[in-house]
C-alpha positions in Angstrom: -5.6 13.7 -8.1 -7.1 15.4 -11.6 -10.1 13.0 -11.4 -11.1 14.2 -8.1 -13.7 16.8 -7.1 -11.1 19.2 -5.3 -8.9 19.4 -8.7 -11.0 22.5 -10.3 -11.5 24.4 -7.1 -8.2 23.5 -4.4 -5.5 21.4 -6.0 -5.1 23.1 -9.7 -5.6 26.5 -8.1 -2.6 25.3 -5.6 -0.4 24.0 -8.2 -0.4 27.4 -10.2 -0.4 29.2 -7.0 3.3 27.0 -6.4 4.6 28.0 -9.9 3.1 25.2 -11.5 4.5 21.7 -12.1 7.6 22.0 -13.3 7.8 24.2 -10.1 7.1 21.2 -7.9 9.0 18.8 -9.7 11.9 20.7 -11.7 15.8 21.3 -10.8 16.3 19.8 -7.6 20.1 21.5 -7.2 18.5 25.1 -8.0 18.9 26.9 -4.8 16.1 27.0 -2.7 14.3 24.2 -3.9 13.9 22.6 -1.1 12.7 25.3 1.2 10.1 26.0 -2.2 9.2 22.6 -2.1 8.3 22.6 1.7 6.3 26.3 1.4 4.4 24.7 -1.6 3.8 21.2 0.3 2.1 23.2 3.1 -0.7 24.3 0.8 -1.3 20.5 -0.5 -1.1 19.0 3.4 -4.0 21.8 4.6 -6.1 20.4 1.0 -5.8 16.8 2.6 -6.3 18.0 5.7 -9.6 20.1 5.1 -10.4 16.7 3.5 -10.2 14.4 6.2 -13.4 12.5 7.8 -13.2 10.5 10.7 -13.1 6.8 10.5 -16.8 5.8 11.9 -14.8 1.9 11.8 -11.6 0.6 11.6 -11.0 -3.4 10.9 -7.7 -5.3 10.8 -7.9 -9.0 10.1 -4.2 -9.6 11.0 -3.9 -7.4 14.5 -3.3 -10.6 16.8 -0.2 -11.7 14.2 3.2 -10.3 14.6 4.8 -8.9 11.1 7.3 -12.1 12.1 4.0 -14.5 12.1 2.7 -13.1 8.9 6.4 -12.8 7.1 7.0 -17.1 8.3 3.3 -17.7 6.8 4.0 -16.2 3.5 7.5 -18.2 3.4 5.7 -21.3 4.6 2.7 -21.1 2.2 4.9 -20.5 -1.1 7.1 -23.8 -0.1 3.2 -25.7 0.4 2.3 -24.8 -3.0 5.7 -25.7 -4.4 5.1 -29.3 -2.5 1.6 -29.2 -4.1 3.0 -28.9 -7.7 5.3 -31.3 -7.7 4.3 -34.4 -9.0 6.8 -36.3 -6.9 5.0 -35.3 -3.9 1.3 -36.8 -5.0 2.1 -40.3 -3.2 2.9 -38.2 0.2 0.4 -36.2 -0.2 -2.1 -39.1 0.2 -1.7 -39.4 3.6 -4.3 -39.3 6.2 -2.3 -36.8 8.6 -2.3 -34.3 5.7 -6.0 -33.8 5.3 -6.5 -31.0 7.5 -3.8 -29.1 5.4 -5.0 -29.8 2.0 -8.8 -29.1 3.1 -7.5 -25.5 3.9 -5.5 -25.0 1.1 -8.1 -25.8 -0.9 -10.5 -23.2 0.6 
């Protein structure tokens, strides 16, 4: 997060305010670490917070599949392009009834 506009005036000030880095990221068995830890994360979640903007869109391509759907495609399309790089399979792949797939695997 150095390279962003907050570092200089929110998130360098916070890390020194935590104890600095090794504060953040030091002895995890020291006592109270963890209760640290949480205290100091509170100061970076209101930065991102105070950063926020509302969407004015939001997209996604792949909302009608099911992770299932997507997960079988993946599985399906890697065994394709296996059949598709075997030389054995050129013959086969000549067939009329295979057109459709080829013309979309080529795209």
């Amino acid at each position: 997060m150095q390279h962003t506009t907050e570092w200089d005036t929110k998130i360098a000030p916070w890390i020194e305010k935590s104890g600095g880095l090794e504060s953040l990221t030091g002895d995890k068995t020291r006592e109270g670490f963890e209760e640290h830890i949480l205290g100091s994360m509170a100061g970076m979640r209101q930065i991102l917070q105070d950063g926020q903007q509302k969407a004015a869109a939001y997209w996604n391509p792949v909302s009608s599949l099911t992770m299932s759907e997507i997960i079988k495609a993946d599985r399906i399309n890697a065994a394709f392009q296996e059949v598709l790089d075997d030389p054995a399979a050129e013959e086969a792949l000549q067939h009329p009834a295979l057109k459709p797939l080829l013309a979309q695997a080529a795209s």
